[in-house]
Backbone as CSV, one residue per row, in Angstrom:
resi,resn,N_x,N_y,N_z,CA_x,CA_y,CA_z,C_x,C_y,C_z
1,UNK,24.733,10.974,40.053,24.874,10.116,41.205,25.866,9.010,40.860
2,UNK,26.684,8.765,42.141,27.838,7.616,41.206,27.529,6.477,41.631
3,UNK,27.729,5.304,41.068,27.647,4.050,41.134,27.920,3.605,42.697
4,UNK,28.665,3.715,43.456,28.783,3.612,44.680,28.149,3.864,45.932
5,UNK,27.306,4.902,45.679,26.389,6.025,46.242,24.914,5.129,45.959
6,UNK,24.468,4.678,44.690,23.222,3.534,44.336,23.779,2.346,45.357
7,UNK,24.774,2.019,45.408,24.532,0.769,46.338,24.522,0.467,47.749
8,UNK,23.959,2.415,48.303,23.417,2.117,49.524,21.635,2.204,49.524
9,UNK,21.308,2.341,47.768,20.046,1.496,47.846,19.316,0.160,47.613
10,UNK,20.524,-0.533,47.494,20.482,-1.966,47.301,20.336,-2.202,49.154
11,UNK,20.927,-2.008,49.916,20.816,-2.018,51.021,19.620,-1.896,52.087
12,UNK,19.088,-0.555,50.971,18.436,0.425,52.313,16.999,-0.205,52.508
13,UNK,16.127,-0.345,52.946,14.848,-1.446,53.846,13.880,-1.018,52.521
14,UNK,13.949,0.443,52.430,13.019,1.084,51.270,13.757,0.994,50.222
15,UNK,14.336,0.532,48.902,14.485,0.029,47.999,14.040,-0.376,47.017
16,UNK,13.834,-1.010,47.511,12.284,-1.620,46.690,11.218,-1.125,46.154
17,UNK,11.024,0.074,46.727,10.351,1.157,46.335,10.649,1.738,44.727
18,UNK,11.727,1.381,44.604,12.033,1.754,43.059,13.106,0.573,42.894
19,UNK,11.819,-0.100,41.536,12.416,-1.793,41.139,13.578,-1.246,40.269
20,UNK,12.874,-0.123,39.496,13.810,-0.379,38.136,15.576,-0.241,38.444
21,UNK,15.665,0.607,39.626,17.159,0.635,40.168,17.822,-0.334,41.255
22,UNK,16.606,-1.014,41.905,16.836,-1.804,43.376,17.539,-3.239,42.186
23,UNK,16.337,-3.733,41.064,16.602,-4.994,40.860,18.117,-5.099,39.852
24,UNK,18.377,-3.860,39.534,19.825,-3.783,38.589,20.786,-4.197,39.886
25,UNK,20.792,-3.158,40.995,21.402,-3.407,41.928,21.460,-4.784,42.680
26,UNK,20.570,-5.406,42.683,20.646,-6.776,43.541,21.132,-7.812,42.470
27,UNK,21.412,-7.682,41.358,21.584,-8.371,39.981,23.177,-8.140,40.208
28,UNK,23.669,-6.873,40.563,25.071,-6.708,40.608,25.223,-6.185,39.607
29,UNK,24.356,-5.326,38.754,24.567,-3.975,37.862,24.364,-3.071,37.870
30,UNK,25.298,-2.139,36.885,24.785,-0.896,37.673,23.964,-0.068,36.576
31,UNK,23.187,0.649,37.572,21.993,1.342,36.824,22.344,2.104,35.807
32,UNK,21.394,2.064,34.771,21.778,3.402,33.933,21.644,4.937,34.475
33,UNK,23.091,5.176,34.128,23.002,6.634,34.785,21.520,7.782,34.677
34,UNK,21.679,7.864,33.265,20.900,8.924,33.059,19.394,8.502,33.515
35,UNK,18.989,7.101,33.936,18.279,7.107,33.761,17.128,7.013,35.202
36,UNK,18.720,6.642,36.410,18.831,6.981,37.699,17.548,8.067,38.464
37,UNK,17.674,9.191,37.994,16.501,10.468,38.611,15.217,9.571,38.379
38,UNK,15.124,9.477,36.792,13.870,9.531,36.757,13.328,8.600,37.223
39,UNK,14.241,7.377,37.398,13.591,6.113,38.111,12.739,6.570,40.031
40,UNK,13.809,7.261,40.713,13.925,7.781,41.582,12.571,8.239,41.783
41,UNK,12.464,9.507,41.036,11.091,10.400,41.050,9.855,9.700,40.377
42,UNK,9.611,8.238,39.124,9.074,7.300,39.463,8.798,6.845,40.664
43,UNK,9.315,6.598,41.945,9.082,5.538,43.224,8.304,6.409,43.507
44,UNK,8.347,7.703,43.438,7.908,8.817,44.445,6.672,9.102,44.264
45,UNK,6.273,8.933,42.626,5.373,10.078,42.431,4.349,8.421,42.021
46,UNK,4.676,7.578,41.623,3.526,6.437,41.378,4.574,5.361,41.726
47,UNK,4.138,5.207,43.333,4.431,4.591,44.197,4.007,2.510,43.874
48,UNK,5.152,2.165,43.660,4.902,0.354,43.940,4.276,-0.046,44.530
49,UNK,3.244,-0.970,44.565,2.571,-2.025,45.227,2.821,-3.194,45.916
50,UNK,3.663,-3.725,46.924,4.456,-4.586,47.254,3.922,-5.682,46.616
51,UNK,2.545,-5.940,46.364,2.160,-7.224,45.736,2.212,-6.969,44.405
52,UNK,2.317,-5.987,43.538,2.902,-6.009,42.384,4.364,-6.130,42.246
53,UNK,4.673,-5.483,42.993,6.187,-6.063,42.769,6.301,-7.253,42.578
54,UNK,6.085,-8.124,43.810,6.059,-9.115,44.416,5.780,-10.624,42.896
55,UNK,4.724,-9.806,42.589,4.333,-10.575,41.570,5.063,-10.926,40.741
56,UNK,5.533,-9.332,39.631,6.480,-8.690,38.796,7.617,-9.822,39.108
57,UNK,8.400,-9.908,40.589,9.564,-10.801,40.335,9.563,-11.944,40.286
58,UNK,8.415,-12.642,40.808,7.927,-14.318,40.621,7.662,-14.080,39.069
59,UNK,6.999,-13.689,38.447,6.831,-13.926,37.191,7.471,-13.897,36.313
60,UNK,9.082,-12.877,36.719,10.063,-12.533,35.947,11.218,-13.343,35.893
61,UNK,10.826,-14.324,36.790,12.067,-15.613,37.728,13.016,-14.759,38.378
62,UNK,12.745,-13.643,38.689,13.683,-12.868,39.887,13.777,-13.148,40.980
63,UNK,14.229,-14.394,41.128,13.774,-15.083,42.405,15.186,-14.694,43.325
64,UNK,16.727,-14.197,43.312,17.251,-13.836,43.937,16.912,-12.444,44.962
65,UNK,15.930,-11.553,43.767,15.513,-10.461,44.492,14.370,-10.714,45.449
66,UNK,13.438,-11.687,44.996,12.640,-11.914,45.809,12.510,-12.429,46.900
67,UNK,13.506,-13.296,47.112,14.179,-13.559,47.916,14.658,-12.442,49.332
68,UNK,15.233,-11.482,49.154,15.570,-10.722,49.975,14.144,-9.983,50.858
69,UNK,13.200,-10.071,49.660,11.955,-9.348,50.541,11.421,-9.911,51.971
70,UNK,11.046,-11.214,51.701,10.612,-11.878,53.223,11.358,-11.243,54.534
71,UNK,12.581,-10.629,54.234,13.243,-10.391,55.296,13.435,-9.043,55.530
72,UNK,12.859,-8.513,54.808,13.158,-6.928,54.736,11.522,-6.631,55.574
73,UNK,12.153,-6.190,57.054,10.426,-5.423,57.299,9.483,-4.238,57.072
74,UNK,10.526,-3.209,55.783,9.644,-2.360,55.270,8.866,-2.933,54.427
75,UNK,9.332,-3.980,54.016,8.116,-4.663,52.582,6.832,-5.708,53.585
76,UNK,7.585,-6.086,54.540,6.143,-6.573,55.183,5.208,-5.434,55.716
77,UNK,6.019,-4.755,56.295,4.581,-3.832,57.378,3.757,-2.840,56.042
78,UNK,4.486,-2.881,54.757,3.218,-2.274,53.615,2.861,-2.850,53.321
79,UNK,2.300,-4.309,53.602,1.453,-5.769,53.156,0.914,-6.553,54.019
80,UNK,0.567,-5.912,54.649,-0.142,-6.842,56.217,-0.507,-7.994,56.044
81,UNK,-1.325,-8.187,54.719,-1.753,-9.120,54.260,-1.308,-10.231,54.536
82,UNK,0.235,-10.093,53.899,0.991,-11.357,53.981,1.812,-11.432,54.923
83,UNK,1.925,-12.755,55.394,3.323,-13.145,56.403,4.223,-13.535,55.683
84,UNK,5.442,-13.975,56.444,6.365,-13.559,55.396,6.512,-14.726,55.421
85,UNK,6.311,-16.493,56.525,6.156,-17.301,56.202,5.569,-17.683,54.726
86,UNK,4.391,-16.800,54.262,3.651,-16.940,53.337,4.088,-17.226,51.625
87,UNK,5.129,-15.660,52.325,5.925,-15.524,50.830,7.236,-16.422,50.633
88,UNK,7.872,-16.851,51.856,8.737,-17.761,51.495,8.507,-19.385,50.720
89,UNK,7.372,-19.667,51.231,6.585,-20.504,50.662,6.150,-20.299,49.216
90,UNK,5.704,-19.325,49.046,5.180,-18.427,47.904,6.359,-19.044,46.468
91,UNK,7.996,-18.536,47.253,8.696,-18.011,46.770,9.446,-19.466,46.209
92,UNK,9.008,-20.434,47.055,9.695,-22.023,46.994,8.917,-22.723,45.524
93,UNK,7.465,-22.464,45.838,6.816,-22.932,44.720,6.863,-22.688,43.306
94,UNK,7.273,-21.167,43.397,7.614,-20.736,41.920,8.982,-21.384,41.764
95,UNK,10.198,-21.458,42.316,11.268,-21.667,42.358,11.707,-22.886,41.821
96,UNK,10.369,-23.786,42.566,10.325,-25.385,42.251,9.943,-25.646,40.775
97,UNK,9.086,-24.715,39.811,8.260,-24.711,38.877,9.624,-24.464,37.897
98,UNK,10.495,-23.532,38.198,11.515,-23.521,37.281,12.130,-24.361,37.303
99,UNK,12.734,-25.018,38.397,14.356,-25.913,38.682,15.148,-24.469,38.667
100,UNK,14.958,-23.805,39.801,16.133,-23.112,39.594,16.741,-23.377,41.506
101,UNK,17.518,-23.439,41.948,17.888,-23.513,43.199,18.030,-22.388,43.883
102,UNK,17.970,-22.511,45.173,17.739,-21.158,45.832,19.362,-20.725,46.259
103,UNK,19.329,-19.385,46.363,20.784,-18.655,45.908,21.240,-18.535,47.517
C-alpha cells in the first residue's frame, strides 16, 4: 500500500479504528510499511474502544490527535456515553496539566 493511499485514512471518519496507523498519520508520518496489513487486520479482528483510545491519547499527550475526535461523528455515535462537549473539556484539562497549547 503506498504512502499516499494511507492518507485517505487519516481522513476517513473510521480511522481511528486503527491507532497504530491513524496516529502516525495525524503526526504527519508515515506508517511502517510492512507493518501497514497487520495493523489493518488488528482494527478488524480486536476492535478499539473509543474510550480506550480516548484514554491511550490523553495519557500519551496526543493531544493533536485527540483533538480531531470531538468532531469526528463516527467516534461519537460508538460512545453515546459521551458528548463531545464533554471531551473537549476533557481534552482542555489534560492539555492545561501539561502547558501544552492547543494546535
Amino acid at each position: 500500500m503506498e504512502y499516499g493511499q494511507l492518507q485517505d485514512l487519516k481522513n476517513w471518519t473510521d480511522g481511528w479504528r486503527f491507532p497504530d496507523i491513524w496516529l502516525r498519520l495525524v503526526n504527519g508520518e508515515e506508517p511502517d510499511s510492512d507493518a501497514v496489513l497487520r495493523n489493518l487486520l488488528r482494527g478488524y479482528t480486536e476492535p478499539v474502544l473509543p474510550s480506550a483510545l480516548w484514554n491511550q491519547l490523553l495519557t500519551d499527550g496526543e493531544f493533536k490527535a485527540a483533538a480531531t475526535l470531538p468532531h469526528n461523528q463516527e467516534f461519537l455515535s460508538s460512545w453515546p456515553e459521551k458528548k463531545r462537549d464533554e471531551l473537549v473539556d476533557e481534552l482542555e484539562r489534560h492539555r492545561s496539566k501539561c502547558y501544552v497549547p492547543p494546535s
